[in-house]
PyMOL CGO cylinders between C-alpha atoms (Angstrom):
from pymol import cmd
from pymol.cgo import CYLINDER

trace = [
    CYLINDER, -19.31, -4.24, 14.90, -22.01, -6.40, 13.05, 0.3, 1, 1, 1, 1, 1, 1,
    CYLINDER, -22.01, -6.40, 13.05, -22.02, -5.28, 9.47, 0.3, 1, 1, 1, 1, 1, 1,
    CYLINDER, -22.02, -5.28, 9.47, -24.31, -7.17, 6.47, 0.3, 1, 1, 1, 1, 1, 1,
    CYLINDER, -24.31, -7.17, 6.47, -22.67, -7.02, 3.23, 0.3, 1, 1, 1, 1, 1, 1,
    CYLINDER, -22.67, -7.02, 3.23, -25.41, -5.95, 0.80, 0.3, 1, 1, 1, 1, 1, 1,
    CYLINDER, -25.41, -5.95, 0.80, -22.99, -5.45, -2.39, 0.3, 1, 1, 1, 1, 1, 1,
    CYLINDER, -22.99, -5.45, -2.39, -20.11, -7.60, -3.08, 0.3, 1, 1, 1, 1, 1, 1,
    CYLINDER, -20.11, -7.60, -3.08, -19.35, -7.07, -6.97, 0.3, 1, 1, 1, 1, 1, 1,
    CYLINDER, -19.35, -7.07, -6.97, -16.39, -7.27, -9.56, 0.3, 1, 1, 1, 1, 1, 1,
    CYLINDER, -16.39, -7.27, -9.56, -15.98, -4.07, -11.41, 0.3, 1, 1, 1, 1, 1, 1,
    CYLINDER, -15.98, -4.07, -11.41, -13.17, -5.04, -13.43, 0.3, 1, 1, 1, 1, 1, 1,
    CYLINDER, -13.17, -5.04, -13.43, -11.38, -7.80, -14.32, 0.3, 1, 1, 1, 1, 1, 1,
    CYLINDER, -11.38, -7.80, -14.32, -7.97, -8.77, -15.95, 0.3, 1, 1, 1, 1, 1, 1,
    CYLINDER, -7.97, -8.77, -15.95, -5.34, -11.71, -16.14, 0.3, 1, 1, 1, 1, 1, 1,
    CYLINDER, -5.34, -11.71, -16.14, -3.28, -10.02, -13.18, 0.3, 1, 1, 1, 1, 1, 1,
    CYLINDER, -3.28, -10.02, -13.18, -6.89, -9.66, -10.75, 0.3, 1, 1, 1, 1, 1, 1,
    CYLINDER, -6.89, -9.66, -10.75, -9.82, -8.11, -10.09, 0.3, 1, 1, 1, 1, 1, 1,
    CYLINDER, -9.82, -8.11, -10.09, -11.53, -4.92, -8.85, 0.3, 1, 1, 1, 1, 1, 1,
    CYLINDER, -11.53, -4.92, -8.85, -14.15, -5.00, -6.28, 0.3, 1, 1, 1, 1, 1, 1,
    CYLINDER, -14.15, -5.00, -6.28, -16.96, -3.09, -4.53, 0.3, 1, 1, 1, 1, 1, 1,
    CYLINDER, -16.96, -3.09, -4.53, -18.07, -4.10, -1.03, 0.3, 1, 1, 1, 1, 1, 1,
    CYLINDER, -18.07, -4.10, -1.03, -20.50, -2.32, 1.08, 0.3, 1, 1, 1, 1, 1, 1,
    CYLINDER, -20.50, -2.32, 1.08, -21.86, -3.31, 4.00, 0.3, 1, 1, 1, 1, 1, 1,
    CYLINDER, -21.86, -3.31, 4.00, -24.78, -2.04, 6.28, 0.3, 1, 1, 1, 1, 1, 1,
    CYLINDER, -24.78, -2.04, 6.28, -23.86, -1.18, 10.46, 0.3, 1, 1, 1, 1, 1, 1,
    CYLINDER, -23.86, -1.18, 10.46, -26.38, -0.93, 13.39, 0.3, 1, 1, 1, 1, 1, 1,
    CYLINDER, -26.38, -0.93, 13.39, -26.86, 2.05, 14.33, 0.3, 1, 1, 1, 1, 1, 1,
    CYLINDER, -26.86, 2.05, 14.33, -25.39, 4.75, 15.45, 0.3, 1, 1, 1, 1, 1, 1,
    CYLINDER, -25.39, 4.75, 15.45, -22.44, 2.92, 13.90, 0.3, 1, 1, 1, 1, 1, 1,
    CYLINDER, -22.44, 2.92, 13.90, -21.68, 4.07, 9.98, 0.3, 1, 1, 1, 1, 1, 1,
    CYLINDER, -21.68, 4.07, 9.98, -22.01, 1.69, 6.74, 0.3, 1, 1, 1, 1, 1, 1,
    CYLINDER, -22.01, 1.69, 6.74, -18.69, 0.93, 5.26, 0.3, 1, 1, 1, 1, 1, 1,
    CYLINDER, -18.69, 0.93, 5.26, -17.53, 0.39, 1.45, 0.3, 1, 1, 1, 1, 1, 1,
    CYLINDER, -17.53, 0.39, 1.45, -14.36, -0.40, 0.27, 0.3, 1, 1, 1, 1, 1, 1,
    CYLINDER, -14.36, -0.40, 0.27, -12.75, -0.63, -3.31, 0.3, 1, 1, 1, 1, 1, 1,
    CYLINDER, -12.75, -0.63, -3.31, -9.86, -3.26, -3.07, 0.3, 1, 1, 1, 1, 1, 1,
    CYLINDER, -9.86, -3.26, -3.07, -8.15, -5.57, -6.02, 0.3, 1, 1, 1, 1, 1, 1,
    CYLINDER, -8.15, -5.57, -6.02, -7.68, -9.06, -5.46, 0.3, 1, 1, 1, 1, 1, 1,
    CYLINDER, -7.68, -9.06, -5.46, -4.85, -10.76, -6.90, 0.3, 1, 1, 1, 1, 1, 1,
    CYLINDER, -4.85, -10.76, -6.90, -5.03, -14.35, -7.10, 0.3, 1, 1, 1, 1, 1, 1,
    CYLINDER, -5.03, -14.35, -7.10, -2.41, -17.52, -7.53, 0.3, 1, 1, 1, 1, 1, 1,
    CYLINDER, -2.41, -17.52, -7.53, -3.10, -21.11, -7.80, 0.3, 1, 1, 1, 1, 1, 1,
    CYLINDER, -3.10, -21.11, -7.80, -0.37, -23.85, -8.87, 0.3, 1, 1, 1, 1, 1, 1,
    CYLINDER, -0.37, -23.85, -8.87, -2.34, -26.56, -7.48, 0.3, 1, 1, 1, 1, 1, 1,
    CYLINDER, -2.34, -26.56, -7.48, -0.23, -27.04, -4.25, 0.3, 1, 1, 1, 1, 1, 1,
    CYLINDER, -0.23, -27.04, -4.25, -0.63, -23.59, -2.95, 0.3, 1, 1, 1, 1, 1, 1,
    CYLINDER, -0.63, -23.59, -2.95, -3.44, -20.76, -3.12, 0.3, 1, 1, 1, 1, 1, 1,
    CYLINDER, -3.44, -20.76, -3.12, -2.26, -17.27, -2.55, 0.3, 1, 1, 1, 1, 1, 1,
    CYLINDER, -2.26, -17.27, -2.55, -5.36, -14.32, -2.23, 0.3, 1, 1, 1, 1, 1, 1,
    CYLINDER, -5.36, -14.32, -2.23, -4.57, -10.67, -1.55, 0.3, 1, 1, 1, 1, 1, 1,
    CYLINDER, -4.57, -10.67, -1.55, -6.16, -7.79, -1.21, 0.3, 1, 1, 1, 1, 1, 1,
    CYLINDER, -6.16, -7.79, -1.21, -5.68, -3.88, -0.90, 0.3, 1, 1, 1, 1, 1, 1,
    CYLINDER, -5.68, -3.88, -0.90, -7.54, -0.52, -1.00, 0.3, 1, 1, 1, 1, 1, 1,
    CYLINDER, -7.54, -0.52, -1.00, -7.30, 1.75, -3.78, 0.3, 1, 1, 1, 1, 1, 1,
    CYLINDER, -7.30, 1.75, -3.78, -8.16, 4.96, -5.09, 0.3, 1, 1, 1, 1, 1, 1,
    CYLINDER, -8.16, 4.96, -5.09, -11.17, 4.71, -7.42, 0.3, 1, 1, 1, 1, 1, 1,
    CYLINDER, -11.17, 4.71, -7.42, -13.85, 7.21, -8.88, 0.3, 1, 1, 1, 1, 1, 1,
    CYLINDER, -13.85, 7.21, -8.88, -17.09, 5.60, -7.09, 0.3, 1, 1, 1, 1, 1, 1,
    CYLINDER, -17.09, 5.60, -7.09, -18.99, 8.27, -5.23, 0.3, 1, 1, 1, 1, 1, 1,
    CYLINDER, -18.99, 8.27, -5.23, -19.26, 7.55, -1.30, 0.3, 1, 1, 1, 1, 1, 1,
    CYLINDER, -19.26, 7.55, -1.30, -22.80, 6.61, -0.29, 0.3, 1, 1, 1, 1, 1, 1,
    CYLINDER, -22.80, 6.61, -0.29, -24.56, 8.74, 2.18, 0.3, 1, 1, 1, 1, 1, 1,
    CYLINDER, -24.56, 8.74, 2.18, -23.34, 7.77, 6.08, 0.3, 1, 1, 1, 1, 1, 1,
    CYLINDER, -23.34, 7.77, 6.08, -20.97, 6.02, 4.65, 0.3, 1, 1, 1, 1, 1, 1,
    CYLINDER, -20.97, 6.02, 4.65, -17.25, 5.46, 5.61, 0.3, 1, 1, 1, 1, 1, 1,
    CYLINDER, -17.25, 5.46, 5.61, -14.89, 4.30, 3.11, 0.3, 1, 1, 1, 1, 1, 1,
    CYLINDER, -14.89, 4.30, 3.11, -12.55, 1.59, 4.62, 0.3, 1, 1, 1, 1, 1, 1,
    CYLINDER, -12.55, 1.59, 4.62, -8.87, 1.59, 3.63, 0.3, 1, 1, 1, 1, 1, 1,
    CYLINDER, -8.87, 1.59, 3.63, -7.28, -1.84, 4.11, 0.3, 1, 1, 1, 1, 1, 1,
    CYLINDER, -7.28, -1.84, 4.11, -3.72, -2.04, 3.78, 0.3, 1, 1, 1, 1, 1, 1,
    CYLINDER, -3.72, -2.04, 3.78, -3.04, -5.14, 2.50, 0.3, 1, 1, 1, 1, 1, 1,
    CYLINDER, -3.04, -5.14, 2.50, -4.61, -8.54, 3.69, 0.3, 1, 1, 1, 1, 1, 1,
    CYLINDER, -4.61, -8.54, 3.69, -4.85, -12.11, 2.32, 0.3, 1, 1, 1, 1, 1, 1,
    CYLINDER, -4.85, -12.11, 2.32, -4.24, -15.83, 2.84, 0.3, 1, 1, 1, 1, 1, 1,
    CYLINDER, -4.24, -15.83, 2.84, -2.21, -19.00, 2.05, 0.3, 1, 1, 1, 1, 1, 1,
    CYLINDER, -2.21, -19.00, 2.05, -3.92, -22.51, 1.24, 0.3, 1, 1, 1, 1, 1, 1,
    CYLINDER, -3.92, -22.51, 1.24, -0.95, -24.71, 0.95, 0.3, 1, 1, 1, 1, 1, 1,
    CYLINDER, -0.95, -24.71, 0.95, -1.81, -28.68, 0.39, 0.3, 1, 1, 1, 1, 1, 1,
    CYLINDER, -1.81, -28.68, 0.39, -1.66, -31.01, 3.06, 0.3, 1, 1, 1, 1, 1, 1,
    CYLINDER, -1.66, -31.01, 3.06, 0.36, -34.58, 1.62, 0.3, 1, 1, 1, 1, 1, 1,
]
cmd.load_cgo(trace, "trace")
């Protein structure tokens, strides 16, 4: 499904992450999608840690819109010696 992220922003902000918006235009007769997620982030200089998950926030749902729920998701970036 190509998609085309038109809004990527940080809505909040905090020492444990950060929420975000995304929304991203479809082709039709595929739906746009939007998500809220938080990102939690961990670096100790050997190892980067990024997650991500859906939640619950009051941001109205655009018109032809479907709100994406993503479970949890992330990565590991571990230094190479």
């Amino acid at each position: 499904m190509p998609t085309t992220i038109t809004q990527n922003k940080v809505l909040d902000e905090n020492y444990f992450g950060q929420l975000r918006y995304r929304y991203g235009k479809a082709v039709w007769p595929i739906l746009h999608r939007d998500m809220v997620m938080v990102r939690a982030k961990s670096n100790d200089g050997q190892k980067l840690v990024i997650a991500f998950k859906s939640v619950n926030y009051d941001i109205p749902l655009p018109p032809g819109t479907i709100r994406v729920e993503l479970h949890v998701s992330g990565f590991v970036v571990e230094k190479i010696s």
